[in-house]
C-alpha positions in Angstrom: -1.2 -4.2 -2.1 1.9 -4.6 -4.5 3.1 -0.7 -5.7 5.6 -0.3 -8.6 7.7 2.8 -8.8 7.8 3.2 -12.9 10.9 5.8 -13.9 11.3 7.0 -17.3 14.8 8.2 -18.0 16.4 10.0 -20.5 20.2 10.7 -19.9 19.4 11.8 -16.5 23.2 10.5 -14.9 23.2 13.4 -12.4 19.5 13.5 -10.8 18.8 9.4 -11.0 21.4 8.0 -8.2 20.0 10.5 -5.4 16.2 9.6 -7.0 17.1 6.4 -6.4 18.6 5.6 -3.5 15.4 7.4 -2.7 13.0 5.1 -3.7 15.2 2.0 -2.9 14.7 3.0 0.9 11.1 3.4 1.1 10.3 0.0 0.5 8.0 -0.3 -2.5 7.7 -3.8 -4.3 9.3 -3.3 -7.8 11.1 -0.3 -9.5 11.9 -0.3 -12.8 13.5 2.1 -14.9 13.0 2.6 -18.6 15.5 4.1 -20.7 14.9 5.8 -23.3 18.0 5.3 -25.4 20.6 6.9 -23.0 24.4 8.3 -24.1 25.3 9.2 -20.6 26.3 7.1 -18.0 22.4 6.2 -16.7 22.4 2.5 -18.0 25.2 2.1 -15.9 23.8 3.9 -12.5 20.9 1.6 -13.0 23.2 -1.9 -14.0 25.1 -0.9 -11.2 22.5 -1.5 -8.7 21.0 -5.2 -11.1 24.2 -6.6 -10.4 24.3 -5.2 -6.4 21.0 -6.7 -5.9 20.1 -10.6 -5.9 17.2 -11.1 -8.2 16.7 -7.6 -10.1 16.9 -7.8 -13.8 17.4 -6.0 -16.8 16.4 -6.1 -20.7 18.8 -5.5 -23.9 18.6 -2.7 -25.6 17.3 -4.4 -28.6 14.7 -6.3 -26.4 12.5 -3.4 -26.7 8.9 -4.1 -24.6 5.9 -3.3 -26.3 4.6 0.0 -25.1 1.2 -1.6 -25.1 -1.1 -1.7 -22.1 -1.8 -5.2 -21.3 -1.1 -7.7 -18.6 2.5 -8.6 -18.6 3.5 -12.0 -19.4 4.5 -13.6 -15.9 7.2 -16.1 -17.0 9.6 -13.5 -17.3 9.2 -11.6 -14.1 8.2 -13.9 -11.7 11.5 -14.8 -10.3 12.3 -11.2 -9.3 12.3 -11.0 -5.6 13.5 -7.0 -5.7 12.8 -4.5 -7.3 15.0 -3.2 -9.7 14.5 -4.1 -13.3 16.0 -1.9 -16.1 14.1 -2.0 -19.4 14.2 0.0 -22.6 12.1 1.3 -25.0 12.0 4.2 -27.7 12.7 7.7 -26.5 9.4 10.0 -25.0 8.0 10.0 -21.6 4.7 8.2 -22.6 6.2 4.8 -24.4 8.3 4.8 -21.9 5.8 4.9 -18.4 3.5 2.4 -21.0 6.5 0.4 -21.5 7.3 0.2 -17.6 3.3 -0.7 -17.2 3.6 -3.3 -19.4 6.3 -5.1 -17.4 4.7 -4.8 -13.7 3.1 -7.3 -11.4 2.0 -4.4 -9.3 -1.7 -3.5 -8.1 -0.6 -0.2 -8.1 1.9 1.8 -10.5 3.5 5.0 -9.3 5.1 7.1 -12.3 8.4 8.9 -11.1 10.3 11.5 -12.9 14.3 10.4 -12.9 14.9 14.2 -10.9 12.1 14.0 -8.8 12.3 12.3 -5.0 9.7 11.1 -2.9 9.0 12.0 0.1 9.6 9.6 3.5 6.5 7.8 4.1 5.4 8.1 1.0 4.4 4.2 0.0 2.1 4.6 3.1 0.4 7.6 1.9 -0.5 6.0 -0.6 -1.8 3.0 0.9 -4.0 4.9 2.6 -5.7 7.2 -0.4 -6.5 3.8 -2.3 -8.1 2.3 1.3 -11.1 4.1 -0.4 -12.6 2.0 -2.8 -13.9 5.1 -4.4 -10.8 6.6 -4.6 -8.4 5.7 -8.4 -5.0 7.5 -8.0 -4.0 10.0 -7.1 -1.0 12.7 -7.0 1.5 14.7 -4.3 1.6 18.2 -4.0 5.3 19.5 -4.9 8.3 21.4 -3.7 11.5 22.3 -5.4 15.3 21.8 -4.2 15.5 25.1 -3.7 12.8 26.2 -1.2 12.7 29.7 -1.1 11.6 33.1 -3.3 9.2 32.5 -6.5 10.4 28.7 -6.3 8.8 28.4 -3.0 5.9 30.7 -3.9 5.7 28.9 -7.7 5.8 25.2 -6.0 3.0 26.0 -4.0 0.8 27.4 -7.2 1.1 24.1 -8.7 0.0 22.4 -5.9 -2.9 24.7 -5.3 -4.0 24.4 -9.1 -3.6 20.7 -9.5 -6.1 20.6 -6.4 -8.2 23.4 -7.4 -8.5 21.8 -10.9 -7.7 17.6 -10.7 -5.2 18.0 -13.4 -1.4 17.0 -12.1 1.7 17.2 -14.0 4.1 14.1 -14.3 6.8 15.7 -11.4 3.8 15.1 -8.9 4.5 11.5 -9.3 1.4 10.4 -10.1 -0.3 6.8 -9.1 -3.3 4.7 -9.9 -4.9 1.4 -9.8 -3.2 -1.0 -12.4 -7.0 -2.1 -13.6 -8.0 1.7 -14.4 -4.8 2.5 -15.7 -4.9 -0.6 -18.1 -8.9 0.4 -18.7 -8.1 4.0 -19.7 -5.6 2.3 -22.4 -2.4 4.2 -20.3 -0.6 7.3 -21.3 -1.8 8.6 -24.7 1.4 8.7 -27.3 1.7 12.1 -27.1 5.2 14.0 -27.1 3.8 16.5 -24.1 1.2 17.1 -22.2 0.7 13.0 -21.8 0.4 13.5 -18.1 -2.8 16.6 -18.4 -4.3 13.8 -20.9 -3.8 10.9 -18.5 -5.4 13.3 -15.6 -8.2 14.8 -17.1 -9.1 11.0 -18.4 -8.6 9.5 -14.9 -10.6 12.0 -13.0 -13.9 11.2 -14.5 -13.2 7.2 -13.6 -13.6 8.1 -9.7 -11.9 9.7 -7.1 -8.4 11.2 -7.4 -6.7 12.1 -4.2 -3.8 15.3 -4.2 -1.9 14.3 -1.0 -0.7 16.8 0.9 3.1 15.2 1.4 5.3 17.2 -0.9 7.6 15.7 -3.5 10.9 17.1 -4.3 12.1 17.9 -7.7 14.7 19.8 -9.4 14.4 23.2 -10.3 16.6 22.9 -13.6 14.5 24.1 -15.8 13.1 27.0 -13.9 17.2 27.8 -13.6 17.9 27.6 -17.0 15.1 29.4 -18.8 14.6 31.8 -15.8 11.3 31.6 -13.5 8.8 34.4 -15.5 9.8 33.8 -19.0 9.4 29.1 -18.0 5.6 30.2 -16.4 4.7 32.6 -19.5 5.6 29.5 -21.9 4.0 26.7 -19.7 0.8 28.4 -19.3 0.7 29.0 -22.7 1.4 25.8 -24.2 -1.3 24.9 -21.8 -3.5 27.2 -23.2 -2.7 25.8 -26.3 -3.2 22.5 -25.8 -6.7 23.3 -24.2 -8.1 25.1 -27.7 -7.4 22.0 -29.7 -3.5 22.7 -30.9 -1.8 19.3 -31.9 0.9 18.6 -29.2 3.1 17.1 -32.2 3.2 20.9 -32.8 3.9 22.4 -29.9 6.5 20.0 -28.8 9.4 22.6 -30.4 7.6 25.2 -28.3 8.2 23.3 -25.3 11.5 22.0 -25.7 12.2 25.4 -25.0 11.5 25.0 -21.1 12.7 21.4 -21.0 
């Protein structure tokens, strides 16, 4: 079973060398990294580690991949024995996982957000969820850098909801089969909320599995916007989103929290 780590990126210079150096150790078969049109210095993290590594490769900028979900075209990729391949594609979460999609050999493809680790063992876990024929994807419960007061207490809600309910969030690094991921046409092209989409659509194609091994992520945005006044907006773009309210018009709303 080949898995792809997929990481969108959007000038993310500080959180992407510690995210990954952490995938780089765990051993997974091919990462690639799709920038989204970058002014920082994450092109360069990323080129950095090309040119390190024997066999990793990159696209220019202007060799934008089609954000469509279909099989990739082997001739290409085939000569990558590791896995770090930098692409690029227009700005927004969902091209840019699509994009990554496109581009991957895998059997299995992993989304990553750029400030979001995995945890050790984690290519096993998930090894072991897809064992189950039954089982499609599947998600990790989550933790925050700083594990303590409402960020313990709020990391631990969004675990318990995503399991009481089967809807994840992208910083649970999601994963799923290549074949249902290219059935369920990918990520819809949505400027949030892609990832409740993409759940709620892979859920009723079979079993989803919320592993209990935590990932880490940053807790930026809960920093920067404050902890109360980031849940009141979050739940209710949710809410939102769940009475039928365009996403292209909330996406203002939650560049608020971002």
């Amino acid at each position: 079973m080949k898995i792809a780590v997929i990481i969108p990126a959007l000038n993310e210079e500080q959180a992407l060398p510690g995210t990954l150096a952490s995938v780089i150790r765990l051993g997974f078969d091919e990462l690639l990294v799709v920038d989204g049109g970058s002014s920082d210095k994450t092109r360069d993290i990323v080129m950095s580690l090309v040119f390190e590594v024997r066999g990793s490769t990159f696209q220019e900028p202007h060799e934008e991949p089609s954000p469509r979900i279909s099989p990739p075209s082997t001739p290409n990729v085939e000569h990558r024995t590791t896995p770090i391949t930098l692409l690029t594609s227009p700005a927004g979460r969902a091209k840019q996982m699509n994009a990554g999609a496109s581009q991957s050999l895998a059997d299995v493809l992993l989304f990553l957000h750029a400030d979001t680790r995995l945890p050790d063992g984690a290519r096993q876990a998930v090894e072991d969820a897809l064992a189950d024929p039954a089982c499609v994807g599947g998600r990790f419960d989550l933790r925050f850098e700083r594990d303590r007061g409402p960020a313990w207490l709020i990391a631990r809600l969004i675990s318990l909801r995503s399991r009481w309910s089967g809807i994840a969030t992208g910083d649970q690094a999601l994963f799923v089969r290549r074949e249902v991921f290219v059935n369920l046409g990918g990520f819809a092209d949505l400027p949030i909320m892609e990832d409740v989409d993409f759940t709620r659509r892979l859920k009723r194609t079979g079993r989803v599995v919320p592993l209990q091994a935590r990932v880490t992520t940053s807790y930026r945005r809960w920093d920067r916007c404050g902890a109360l006044r980031t849940i009141v907006l979050m739940w209710a773009l949710r809410f939102l989103y769940w009475m039928g309210v365009d996403p292209n018009k909330l996406k203002n709303l939650y560049s608020v929290v971002r």
